[in-house]
C-alpha positions as a printed Julia matrix, in Angstrom:
261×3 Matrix{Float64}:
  4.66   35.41   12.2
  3.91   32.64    9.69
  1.66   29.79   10.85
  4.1    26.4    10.16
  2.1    24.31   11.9
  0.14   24.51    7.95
  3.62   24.19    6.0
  3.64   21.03    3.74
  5.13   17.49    4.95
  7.62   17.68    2.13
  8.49   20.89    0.36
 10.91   20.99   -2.77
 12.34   24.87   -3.14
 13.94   25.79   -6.88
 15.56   22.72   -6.93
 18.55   22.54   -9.47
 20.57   19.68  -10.28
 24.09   19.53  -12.45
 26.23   17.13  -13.21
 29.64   16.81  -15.5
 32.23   19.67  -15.17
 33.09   22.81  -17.15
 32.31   22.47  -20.62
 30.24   18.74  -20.41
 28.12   20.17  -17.34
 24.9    19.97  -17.87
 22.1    20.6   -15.79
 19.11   18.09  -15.91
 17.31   19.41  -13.19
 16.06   23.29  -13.31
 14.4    25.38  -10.43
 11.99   22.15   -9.59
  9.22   23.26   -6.92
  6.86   21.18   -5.31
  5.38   20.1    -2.37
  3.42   17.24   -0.47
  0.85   17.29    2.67
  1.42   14.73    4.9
 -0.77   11.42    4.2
 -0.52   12.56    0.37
  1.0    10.36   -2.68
  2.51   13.0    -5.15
  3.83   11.85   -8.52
  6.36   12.82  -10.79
  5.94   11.61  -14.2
  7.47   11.68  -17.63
  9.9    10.32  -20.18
 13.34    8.75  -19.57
 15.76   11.26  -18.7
 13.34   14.12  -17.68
 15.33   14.37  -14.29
 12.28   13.04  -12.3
 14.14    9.79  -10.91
 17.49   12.34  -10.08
 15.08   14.61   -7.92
 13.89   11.29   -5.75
 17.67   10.1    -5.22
 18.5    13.7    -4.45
 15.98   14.03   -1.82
 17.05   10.64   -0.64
 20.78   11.87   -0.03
 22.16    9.61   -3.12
 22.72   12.63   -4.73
 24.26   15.03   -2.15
 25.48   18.22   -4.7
 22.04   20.06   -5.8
 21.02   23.97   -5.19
 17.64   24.8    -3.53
 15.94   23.25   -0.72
 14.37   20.22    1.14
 12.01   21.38    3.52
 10.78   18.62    5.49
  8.34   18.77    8.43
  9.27   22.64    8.11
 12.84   21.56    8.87
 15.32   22.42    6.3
 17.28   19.36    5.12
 21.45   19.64    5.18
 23.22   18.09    1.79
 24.23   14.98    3.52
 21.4    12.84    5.52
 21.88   11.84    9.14
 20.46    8.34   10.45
 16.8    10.17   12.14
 15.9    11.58    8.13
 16.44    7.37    7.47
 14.13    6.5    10.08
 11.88    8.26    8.94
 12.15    8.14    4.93
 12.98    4.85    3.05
 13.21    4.71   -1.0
 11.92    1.61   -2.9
 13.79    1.24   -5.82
 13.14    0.23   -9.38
 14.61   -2.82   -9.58
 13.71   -5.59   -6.62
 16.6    -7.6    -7.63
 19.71   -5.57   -7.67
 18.71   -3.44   -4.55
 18.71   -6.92   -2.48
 21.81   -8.68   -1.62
 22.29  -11.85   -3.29
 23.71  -13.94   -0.59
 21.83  -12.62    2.49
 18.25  -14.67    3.41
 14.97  -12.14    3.78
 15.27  -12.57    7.32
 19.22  -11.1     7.49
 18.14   -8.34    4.93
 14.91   -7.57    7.67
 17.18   -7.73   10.82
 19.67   -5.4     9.7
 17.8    -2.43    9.56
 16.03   -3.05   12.86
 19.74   -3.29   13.94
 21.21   -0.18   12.19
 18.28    1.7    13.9
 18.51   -0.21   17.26
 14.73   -1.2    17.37
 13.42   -3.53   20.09
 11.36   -6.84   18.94
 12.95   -7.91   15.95
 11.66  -11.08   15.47
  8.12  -10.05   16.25
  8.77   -6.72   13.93
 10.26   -8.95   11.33
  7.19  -11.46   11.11
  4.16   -8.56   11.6
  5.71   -6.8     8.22
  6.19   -9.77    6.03
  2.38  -10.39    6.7
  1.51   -6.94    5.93
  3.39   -7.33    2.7
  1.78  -10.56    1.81
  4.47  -13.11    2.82
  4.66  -15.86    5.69
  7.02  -17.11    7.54
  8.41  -19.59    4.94
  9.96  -16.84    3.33
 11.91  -16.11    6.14
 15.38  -18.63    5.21
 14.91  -17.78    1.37
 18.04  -15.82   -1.06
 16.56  -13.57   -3.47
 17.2   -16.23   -6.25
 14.7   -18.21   -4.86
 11.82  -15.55   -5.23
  9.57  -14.35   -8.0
  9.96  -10.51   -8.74
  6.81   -9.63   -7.35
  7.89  -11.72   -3.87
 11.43   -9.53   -4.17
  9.58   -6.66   -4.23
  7.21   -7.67   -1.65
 10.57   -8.18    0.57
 11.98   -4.89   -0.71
  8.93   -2.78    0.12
  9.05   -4.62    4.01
 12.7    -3.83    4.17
 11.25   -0.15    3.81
  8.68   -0.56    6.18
 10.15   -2.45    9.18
 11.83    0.97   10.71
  8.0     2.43   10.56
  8.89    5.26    8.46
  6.42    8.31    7.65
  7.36    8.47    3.86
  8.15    6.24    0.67
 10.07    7.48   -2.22
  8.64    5.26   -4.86
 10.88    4.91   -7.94
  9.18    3.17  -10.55
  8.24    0.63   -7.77
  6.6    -1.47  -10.39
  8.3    -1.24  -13.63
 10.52   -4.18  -13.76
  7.41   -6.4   -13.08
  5.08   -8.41  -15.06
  1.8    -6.9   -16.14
 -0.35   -9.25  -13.98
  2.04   -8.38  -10.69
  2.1    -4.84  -11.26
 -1.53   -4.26  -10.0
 -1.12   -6.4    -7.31
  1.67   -4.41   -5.96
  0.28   -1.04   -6.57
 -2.99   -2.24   -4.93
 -0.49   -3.5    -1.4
  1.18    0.49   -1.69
 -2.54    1.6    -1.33
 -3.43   -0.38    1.11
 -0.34   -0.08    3.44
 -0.7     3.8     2.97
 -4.33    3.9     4.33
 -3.38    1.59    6.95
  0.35    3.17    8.06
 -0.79    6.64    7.08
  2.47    6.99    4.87
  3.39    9.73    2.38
  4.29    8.82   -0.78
  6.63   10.62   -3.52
  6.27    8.18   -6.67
  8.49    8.54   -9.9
  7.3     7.25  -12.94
  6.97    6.78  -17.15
  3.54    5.19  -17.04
  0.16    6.96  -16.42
 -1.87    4.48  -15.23
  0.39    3.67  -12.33
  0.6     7.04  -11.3
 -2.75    8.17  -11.85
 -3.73    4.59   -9.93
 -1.6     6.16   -6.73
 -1.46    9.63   -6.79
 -3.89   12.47   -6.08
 -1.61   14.91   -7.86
  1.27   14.88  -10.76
  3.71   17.1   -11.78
  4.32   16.15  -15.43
  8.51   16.79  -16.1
 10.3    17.31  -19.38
 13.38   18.41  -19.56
 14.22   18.76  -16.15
 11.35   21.06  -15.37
  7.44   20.36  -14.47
  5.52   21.82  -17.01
  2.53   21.96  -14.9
  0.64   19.7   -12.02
 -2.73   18.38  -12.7
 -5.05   16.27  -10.43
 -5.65   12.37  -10.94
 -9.02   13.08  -12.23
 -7.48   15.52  -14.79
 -4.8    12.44  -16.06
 -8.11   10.2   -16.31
 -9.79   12.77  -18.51
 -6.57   13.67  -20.62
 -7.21   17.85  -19.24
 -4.24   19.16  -19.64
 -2.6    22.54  -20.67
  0.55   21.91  -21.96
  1.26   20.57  -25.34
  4.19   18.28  -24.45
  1.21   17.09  -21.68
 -1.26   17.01  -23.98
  1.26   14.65  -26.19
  2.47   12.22  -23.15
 -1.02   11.75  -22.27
 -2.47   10.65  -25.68
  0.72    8.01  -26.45
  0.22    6.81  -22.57
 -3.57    6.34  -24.07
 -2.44    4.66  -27.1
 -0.03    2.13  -25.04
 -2.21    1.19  -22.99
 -4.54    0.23  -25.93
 -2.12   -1.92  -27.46
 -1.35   -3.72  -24.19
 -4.99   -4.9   -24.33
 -5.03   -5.75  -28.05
 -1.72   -7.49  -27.66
């Protein structure tokens, strides 16, 4: 018999994704494997449209119509998710603003999770993650409106913590951000992963956020991964590919301009 106790945390099995119908159906995802250990941060990165942010809301259950498998803690995951996958996988999305609710204070956006998931100590549980996320109590009776994007993010991130979940999916947690707030929340999703022991699946366009997470990458284009390299090998531009090879010197080049700009 096979030994599952050494199975990864998250496995992804010739994942294929379509959508449109008959003659406009077109598939943007194509026989995508991958997996992740548990405690690992994995990264899927490329251009717009590769299919990388459709594989994240797929495993998520946004996208519930896919062919091939979720594997996860060597259970097989059905098309639609049930409340116990939610407890114990939350996605972060891109944008802090749009995935809060406009008229509902940080402490109402907090409480209702503890209260989907009927969790005990909610005002304690409500006050221990906004410190861990860098916020006090005064943000506690504050609307979205009244909070910088890095501060809605901070929120959004606790939102995703509060249930004590066992993996992030990260989708391009940072993007929508300011230069100067970008590293600071990239720097709290390393330190809350040491501390909670979380796994993280991160999507994203730019290199230095992934390689600044991740200990591996599988580079997409086109709706495949052309091949996985190591953080170290992103650092060093090593790569095999020629589309890889490409991404990674116009990441380089970016970045460059950032700092002369």
């Amino acid at each position: 018999m096979t030994d599952m106790t050494q199975a990864p945390f998250v496995d992804v099995r010739n994942l294929s994704i379509s959508f449109g119908k008959g003659s406009k159906r077109a598939r943007v995802v194509k026989q995508v494997n991958f997996h992740i250990e548990r405690g690992e941060a994995y990264g899927l990165i490329g251009e717009s449209g590769c299919g990388k942010s459709t594989i994240l809301r797929a495993l998520a259950g946004l996208i519930p119509h896919y062919q091939g498998d979720f594997v996860f803690d060597n259970v097989k995951l059905g098309q639609q998710r049930d409340k116990a996958f939610f407890r114990r996988v939350q996605m972060v999305f891109q944008d802090p603003y749009a995935s809060l609710h406009p008229r509902k204070q940080v402490h109402k956006v907090l409480a209702e999770s503890l209260a989907i998931h009927n969790m005990d100590r909610k005002e304690e549980r409500i006050l221990d993650v906004l410190k861990a996320v860098g916020l006090g109590p005064s943000f506690l009776y504050r609307y979205p409106h009244e909070l910088s994007g890095g501060q809605r993010q901070r929120v959004a991130i606790a939102r995703a913590l509060i249930i004590e979940p066992e993996v992030l999916l990260l989708d391009e947690p940072t993007s929508a951000l300011d230069v100067s707030v970008q590293a600071e929340i990239l720097n709290l999703l390393k330190v809350l992963r040491r501390e909670r022991n979380l796994t993280y699946l991160m999507v994203s366009h730019d290199l230095a956020v992934v390689a600044h997470i991740c200990e591996r990458v599988g580079v997409m284009h086109k709706g495949v991964i052309l091949e996985e390299l190591t953080a170290d090998d992103l650092r060093q531009s090593r790569a095999n590919a020629e589309y890889t090879q490409s991404f990674l010197q116009a990441s380089i080049e970016a970045v460059e301009r950032r700092q002369e700009a």
